[in-house]
C-alpha positions, 0 to 999 in steps of 0.5 A, a space after each residue: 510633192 508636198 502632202 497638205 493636211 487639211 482639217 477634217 471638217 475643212 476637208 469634209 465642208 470642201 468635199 461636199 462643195 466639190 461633189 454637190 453643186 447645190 450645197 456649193 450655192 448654198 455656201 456662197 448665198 449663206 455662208 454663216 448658215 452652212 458654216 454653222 454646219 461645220 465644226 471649224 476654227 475662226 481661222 478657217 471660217 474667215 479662210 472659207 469666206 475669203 476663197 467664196 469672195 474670190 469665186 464671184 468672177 470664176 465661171 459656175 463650172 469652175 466654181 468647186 475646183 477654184 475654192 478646194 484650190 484657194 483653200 489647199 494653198 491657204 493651208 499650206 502657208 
């Protein structure tokens, strides 16, 4: 099994997405707000973006899970 490293304030920002179901809406209502949060890269910041698009058809529940899973495989290619 391959090990992905992921940036630390990536890491810290999906973390709390995947533990805090509040901040998860916030970040899908007002990304540029809670983004600014966070010290990301453009890179990272366009990757976030991209994976909260794709969370519109996925069920609530499933939300958390479906955006650290996008991001990990973002990072890893």
């Amino acid at each position: 099994m391959i090990r992905v490293a992921m940036p630390q304030g990536l890491r810290d920002l999906v973390g709390r997405a995947m533990i805090d179901p509040d901040f998860l809406a916030d970040l899908q209502r007002s990304p540029d707000t809670v983004l600014a949060q966070y010290q990301l890269t453009d890179g990272e910041q366009t990757t976030v973006r991209r994976a909260l698009a794709r969370l519109a058809s996925t069920p609530s529940n499933q939300r958390a899970h479906a955006l650290h899973s996008a991001l990990i495989r973002r990072v890893a290619t």
